[in-house]
C-alpha positions in Angstrom: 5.2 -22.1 12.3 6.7 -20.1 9.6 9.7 -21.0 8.0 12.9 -19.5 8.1 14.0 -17.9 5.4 18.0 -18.8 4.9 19.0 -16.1 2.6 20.5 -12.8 4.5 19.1 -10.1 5.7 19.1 -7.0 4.2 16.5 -5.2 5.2 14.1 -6.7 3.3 14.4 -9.1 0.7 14.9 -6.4 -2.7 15.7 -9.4 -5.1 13.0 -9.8 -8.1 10.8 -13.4 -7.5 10.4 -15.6 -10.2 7.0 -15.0 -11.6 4.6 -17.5 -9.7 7.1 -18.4 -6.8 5.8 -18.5 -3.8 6.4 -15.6 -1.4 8.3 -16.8 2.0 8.7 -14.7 5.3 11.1 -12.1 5.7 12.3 -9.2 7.8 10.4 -6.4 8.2 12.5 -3.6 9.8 11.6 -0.2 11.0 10.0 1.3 14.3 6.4 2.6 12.8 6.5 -0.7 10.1 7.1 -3.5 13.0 4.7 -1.2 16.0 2.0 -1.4 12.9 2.3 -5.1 12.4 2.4 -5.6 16.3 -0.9 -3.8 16.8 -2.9 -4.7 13.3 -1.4 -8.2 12.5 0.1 -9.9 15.2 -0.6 -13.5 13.4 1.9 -12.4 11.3 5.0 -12.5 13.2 7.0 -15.3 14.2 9.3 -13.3 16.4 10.6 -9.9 17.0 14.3 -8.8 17.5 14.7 -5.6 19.9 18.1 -3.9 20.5 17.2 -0.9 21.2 15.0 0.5 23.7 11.6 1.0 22.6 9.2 3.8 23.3 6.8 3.1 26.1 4.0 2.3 23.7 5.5 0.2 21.3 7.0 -1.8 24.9 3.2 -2.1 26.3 2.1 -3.8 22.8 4.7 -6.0 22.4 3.8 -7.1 26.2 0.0 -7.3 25.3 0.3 -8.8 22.0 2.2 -12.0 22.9 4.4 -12.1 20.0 7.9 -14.1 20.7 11.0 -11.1 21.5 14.6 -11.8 21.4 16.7 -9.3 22.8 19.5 -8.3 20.2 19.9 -8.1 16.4 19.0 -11.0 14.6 22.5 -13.0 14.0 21.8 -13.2 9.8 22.2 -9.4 9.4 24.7 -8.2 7.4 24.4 -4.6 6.4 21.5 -1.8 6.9 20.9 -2.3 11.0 20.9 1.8 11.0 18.0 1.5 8.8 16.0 -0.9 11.1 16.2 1.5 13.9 16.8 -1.0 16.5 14.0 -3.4 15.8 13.2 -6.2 13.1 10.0 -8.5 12.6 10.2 -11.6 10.5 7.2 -12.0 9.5 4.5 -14.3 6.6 4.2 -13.0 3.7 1.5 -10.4 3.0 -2.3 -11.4 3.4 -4.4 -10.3 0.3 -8.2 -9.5 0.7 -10.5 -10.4 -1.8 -12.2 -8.2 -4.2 -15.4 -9.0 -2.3 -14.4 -6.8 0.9 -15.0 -3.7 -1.0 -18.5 -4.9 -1.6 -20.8 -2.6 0.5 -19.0 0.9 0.4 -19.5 3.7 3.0 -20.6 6.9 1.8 -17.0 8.6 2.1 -15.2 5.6 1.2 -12.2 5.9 -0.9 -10.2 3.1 -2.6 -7.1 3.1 -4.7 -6.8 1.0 -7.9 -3.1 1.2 -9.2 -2.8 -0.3 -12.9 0.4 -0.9 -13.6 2.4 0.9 -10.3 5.8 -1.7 -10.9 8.0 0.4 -9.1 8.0 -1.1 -4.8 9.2 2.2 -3.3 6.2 4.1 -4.7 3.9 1.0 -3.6 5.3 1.4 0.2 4.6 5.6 -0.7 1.4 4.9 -1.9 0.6 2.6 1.1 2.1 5.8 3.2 0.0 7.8 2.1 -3.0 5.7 2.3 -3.0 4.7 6.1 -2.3 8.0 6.7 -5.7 9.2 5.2 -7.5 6.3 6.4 -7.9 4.9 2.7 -10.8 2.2 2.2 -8.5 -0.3 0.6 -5.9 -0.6 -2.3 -6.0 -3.3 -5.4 -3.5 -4.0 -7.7 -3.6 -6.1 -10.4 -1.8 -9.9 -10.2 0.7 -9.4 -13.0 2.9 -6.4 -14.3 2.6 -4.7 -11.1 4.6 -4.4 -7.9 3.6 -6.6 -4.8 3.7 -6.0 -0.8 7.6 -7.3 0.1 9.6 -6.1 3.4 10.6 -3.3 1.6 7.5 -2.1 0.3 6.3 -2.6 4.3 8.7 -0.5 5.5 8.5 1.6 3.0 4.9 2.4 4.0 5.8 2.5 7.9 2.6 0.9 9.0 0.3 1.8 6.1 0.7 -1.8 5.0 -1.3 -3.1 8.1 -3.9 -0.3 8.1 -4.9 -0.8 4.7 -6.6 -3.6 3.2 -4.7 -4.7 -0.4 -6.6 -6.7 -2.9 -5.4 -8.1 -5.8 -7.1 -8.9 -8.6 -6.8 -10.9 -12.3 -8.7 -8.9 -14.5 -8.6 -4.8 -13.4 -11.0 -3.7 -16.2 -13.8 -6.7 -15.4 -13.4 -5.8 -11.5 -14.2 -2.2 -11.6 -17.3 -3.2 -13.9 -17.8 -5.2 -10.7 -17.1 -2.3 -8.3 -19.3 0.2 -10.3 -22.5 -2.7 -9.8 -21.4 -2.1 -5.8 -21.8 1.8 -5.8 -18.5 2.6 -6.4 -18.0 6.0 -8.8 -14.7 5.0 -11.0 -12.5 8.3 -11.5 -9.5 7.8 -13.8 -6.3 9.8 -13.4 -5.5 11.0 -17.0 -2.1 12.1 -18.6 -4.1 13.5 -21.4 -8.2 13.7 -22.3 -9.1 14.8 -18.7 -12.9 16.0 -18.0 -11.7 18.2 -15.5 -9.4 18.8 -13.0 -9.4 16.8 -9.5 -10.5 20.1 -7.5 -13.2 21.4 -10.2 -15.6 18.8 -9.4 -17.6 18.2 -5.6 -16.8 14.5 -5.4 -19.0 12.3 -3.1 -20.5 8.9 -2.3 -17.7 6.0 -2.6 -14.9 6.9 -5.0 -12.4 4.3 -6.7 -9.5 6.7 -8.0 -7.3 4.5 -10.7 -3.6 5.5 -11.0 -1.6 4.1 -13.9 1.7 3.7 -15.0 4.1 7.1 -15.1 5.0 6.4 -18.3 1.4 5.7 -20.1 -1.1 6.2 -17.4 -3.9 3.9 -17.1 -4.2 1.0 -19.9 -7.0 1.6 -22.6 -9.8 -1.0 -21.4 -9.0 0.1 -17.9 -9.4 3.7 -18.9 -13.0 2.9 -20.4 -14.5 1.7 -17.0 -14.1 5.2 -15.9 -17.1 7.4 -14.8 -15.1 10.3 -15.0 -11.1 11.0 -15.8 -9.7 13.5 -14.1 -5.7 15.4 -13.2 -4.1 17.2 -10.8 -3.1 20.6 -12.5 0.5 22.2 -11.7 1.8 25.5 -12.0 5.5 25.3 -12.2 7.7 24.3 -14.8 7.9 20.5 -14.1 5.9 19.0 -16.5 4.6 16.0 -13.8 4.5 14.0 -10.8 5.9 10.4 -9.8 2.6 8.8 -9.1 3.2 8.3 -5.9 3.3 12.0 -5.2 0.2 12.4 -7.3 -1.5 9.9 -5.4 -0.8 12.0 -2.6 -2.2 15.6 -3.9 -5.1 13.2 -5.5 -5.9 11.6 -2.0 -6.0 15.3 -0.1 -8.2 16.2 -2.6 -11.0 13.8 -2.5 -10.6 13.5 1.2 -11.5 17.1 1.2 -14.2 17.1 -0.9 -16.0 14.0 1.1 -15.1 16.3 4.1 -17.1 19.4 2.6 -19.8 17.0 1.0 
C-alpha cells in the first residue's frame, strides 16, 4: 500500500526535494492527467476522489480498471480544487524506464533527450507535447534537471503515462550508447547549426537533444551529435522557451518520417 503523504494538498506537491530524497505519493489532479493514469497505469493509484460527474468514458474506466473511488474532494485540500476539475488521483511516484528500452528502435521512432530542462512546467509541456505525437520516449539526465512531480503530470495531461521517461547518469556516454543502437543524434543549437530542422529529409530513428534556454546543450553532450540543427523564425523575437521549440521541432521530424 502506498503511503500517505501528510503534507497538504495543493495540487501537486511544488515544494523543491532535497537532493537524493526519496520521492513519496502525491495528488495528481486534472480530468485528461487522472483518465491517462486510469487507462495506462492503474498500479499507480491508491485511490481516486470524484466530485464531479465524469464523462461517460472516463466512468466506464474507472469501473473497468478496479482502482479504489471515494465520492467527494479529498478532506486535505486546501486551495486549487477549480484546478483539479472535479477529480484527484493520489498516486506512487513516477516509474522510470531504463536506458535499455530504447534499445531496438523502429524506423520512425523519435526520442527526446532534454540536457539540462530544470524548469517542471516546460517538463509537463514537453511531456504534452510528446504524447500527443506519439513520441518514442523522453530521458533526462539524473542531476540539474527537472523530474516527473504531480505538477509536471498535470501539467502534461496524460502525456506522462503515454510516454516512457528514462533517466540517465551520464547523458553524453548514453547517447554514445544510443548511436551503437541506430539511433541518429540531432542536437538543437543556439549557435553553429548545420542547417535548419526543415532543410534536411530526416529518417530512420531520431534522438533530438534539447538543452538549456540559457546555454543550449552542454559541450560533451553537443559532441555526440550526428548533426546540430534550429528552428529558424521570422519575427522579431529573437527565440523560443524550449518547450515551444520542442514543439515546432517535434512537427517537424514527425513530418519528415511521414514523407520519408
Amino acid at each position: 500500500m502506498v503511503k500517505r503523504n501528510k503534507s497538504k494538498v495543493r495540487g501537486g506537491n511544488r515544494r523543491h526535494r532535497r537532493h537524493g530524497s526519496k520521492p513519496k505519493a502525491d495528488w495528481v489532479i486534472g480530468i485528461h492527467a487522472v483518465q491517462a493514469l486510469v487507462e495506462h497505469s492503474p498500479h499507480r493509484i491508491e485511490r481516486v476522489h470524484v466530485w464531479r460527474k465524469p464523462s461517460e468514458e472516463l466512468e466506464k474506466l474507472l469501473q473497468s480498471s478496479g482502482v479504489k473511488r471515494l465520492d467527494g474532494p479529498p478532506t486535505d485540500f486546501e486551495s486549487a480544487t477549480h484546478l483539479a476539475q472535479g477529480i484527484a488521483a493520489f498516486v506512487a511516484p513516477f516509474e522510470y524506464e531504463d536506458l535499455d528500452r530504447f534499445r531496438s528502435p523502429q524506423q520512425d521512432a523519435l526520442l527526446l533527450v532534454l540536457d539540462g530542462v530544470t524548469d517542471t512546467r516546460n517538463l509537463g509541456s514537453i511531456l504534452r507535447s510528446a504524447g500527443f505525437f506519439g513520441v518514442s520516449g523522453v530521458i533526462l539526465p539524473k542531476d540539474r534537471s527537472a523530474s516527473i512531480t504531480a505538477l509536471v503530470e498535470r501539467i502534461a495531461r496524460g502525456g506522462s503515462a503515454l510516454t516512457p521517461v528514462a533517466r540517465v547518469t551520464n547523458v553524453a556516454r548514453s547517447l554514445q550508447q544510443l548511436s551503437k543502437w541506430g539511433w541518429t543524434i540531432v542536437g538543437t543549437a543556439l549557435d553553429g547549426a548545420d542547417s535548419e530542422i526543415h532543410d534536411r529529409n530526416w529518417s530512420g530513428p531520431i534522438c533530438l537533444v534539447l538543452g538549456a534556454e540559457d546555454r543550449g546543450i552542454r559541450p560533451l553532450v553537443r559532441a555526440q551529435c550526428d548533426h546540430l540543427t534550429v528552428v529558424p523564425g521570422s519575427g522579431q523575437v529573437q527565440s523560443l522557451n524550449v518547450a515551444s521549440f520542442a514543439t515546432v521541432a517535434i512537427w517537424e521530424l514527425r513530418r519528415s518520417h511521414r514523407e520519408a
